[in-house]
N, C-alpha and C positions, 0 to 999 in steps of 0.2 A: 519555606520552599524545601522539599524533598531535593535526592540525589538525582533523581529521575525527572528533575522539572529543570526548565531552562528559562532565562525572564528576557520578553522583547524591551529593551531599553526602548523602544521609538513608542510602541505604544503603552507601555508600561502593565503587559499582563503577563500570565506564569504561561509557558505551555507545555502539556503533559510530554516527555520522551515518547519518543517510540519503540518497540520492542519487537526483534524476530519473534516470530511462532510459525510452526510448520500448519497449526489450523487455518482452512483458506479463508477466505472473506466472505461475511457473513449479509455483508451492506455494501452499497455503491460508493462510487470515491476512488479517490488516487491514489495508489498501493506500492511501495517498494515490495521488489521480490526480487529474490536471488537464488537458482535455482542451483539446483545440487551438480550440476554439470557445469556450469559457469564460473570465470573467475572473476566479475565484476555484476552487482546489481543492476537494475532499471527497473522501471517507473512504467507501470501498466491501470487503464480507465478500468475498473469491476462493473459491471452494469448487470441488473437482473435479466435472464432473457425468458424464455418462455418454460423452459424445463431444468433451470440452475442459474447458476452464476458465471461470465463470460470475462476475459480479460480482454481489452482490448491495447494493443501497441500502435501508440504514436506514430511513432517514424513509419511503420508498414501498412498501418489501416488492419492487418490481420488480426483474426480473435480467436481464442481460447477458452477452452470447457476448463474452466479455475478447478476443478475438481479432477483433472487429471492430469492439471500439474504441481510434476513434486519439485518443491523447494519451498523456500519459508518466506513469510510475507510480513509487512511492517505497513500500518495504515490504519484507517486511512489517514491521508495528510490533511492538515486542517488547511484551509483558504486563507489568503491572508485578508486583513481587514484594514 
């Protein structure tokens, strides 16, 4: 196990860290982002939509052109099994 790996004792497998990058999301999936105006992250759905990549938040139902926002992103988060 690397520095960067964490192990689930319950199921007994490694799972890779995750890592800020200011590159947006590339794939669908559940993304921490923490934007450069913000003092605390949250947790936004990427879905592909017709002309890019979209965020979508939770708690508002609103969504976001992923591609014009700045702050740095961690993801996507794996499912648990």
């Amino acid at each position: 196990m690397t520095e960067n790996e964490t192990t689930d004792n319950c199921c007994q497998r490694t799972i890779p860290a995750l890592k800020w990058s200011y590159d947006p999301p590339r794939s669908t999936g559940w993304y921490w982002y923490y934007s450069d105006t913000s003092k605390m992250p949250t947790i936004f759905y990427v879905s592909r939509g017709v002309i890019g990549m979209y965020a979508i938040q939770q708690s508002t139902g609103g969504f976001r052109d992923v591609s014009r926002m700045a702050g740095r992103w961690a993801g996507p988060i794996d499912e648990p099994i």
